[in-house]
C-alpha positions in Angstrom: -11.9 -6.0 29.8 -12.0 -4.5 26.1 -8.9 -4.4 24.4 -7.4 -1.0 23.4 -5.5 -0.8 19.7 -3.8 2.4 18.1 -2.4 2.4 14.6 -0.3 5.3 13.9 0.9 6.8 10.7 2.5 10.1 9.8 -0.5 12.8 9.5 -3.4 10.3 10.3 -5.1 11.2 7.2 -4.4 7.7 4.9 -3.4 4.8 5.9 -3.8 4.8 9.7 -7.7 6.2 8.8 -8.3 2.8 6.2 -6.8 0.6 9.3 -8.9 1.6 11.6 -12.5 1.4 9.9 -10.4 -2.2 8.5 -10.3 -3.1 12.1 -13.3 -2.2 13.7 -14.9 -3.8 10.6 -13.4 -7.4 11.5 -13.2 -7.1 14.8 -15.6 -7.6 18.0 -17.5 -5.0 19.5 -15.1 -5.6 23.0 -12.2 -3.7 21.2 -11.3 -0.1 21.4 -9.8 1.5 18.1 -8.1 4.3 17.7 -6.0 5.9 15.0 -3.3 9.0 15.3 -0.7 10.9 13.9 2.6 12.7 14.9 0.2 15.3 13.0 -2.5 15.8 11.9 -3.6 16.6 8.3 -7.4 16.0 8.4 -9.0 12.9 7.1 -8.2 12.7 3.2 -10.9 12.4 0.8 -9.7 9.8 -1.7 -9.2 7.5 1.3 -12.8 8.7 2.4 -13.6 7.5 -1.8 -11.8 4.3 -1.9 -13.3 2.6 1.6 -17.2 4.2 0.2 -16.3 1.8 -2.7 -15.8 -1.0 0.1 -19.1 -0.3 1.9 -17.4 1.2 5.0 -18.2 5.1 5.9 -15.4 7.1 7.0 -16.8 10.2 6.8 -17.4 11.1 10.5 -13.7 10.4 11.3 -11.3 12.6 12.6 -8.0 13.6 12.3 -6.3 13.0 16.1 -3.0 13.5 17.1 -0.8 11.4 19.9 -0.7 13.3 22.4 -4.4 13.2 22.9 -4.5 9.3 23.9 -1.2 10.1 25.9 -3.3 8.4 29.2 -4.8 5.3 27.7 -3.3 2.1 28.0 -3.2 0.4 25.1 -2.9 -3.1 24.2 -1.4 -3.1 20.8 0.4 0.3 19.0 0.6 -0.6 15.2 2.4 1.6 13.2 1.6 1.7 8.9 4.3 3.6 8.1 8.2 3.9 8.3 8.3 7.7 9.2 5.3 7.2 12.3 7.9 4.0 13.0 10.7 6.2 13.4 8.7 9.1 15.2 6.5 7.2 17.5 6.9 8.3 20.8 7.8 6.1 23.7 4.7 4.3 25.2 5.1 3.4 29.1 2.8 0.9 29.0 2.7 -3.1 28.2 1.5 -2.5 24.4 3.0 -5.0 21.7 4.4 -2.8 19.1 4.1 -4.3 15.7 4.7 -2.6 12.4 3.6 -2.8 8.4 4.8 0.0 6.3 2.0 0.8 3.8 2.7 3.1 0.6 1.6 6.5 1.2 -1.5 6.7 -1.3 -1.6 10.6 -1.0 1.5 10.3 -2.4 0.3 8.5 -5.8 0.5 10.5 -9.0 -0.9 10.1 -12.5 -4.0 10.3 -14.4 -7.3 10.3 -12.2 -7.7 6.9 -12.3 -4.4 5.6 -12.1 -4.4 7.3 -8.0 -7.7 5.7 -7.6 -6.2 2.5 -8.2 -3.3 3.2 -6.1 -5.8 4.0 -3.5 -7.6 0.5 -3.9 -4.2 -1.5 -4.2 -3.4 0.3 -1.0 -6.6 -0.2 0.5 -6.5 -3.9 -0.3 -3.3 -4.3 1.3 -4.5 -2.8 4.6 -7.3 -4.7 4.5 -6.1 -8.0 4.3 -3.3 -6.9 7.1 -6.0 -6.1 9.8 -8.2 -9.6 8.5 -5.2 -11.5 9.7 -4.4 -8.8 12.7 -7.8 -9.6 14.4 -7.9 -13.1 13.4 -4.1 -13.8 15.2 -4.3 -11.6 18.1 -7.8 -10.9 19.0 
């Protein structure tokens, strides 16, 4: 039986988007991955820009809110941020909740290429998070 993981951020647009692809990069092809919000803000194109400059296409995601995987039973229900932390709805099911609070990229400010490299630095971080995700626990 595959397993079933859901990372949730605030407006699934960053962070929960890069974790995600990250996961379904590293992991088998027996595991479900899914990404929400407690909204939805559309998938955001600098995070579509920084994983292109990792190889990994993002472009056909979509921006999903909770409620819409309200019936699956999930495995494992990371959150990447504090606020989807504080937010995330109750799950009646045996998921492991873990959590990593990622800096909001979106959020970066500065020249052009000082949010690109806020992007990356964020980017990296997630990556190397699901790497060691899959490896421990799948």
């Amino acid at each position: 039986m595959s397993k079933k993981i859901l990372v949730l951020c605030t407006g699934n647009s960053c962070r929960s988007q890069i974790a995600e692809a990250y996961l379904r990069h590293f992991a088998n092809s027996d595991v479900e991955i899914y990404s929400a919000g407690v909204e939805t803000h559309g998938v955001n194109p600098r995070a579509i820009a920084t994983m292109k400059e990792d190889g990994i296409d993002i472009t056909k995601h979509t921006s999903n809110h909770i409620d819409e995987y309200a019936k699956i039973e999930f495995d494992y229900v990371i959150t990447v941020c504090d606020n989807a932390k504080e937010r995330c709805p109750f799950f009646p099911s045996k998921a492991k909740m873990l959590h990593q609070n990622f800096t909001d990229p979106a959020k970066a400010t500065g020249t052009e290429a000082e949010i690109n490299q806020q992007f990356a630095q964020v980017r990296q971080e997630i990556k190397n998070y699901c790497k060691k995700f899959v490896s421990e626990n799948l």
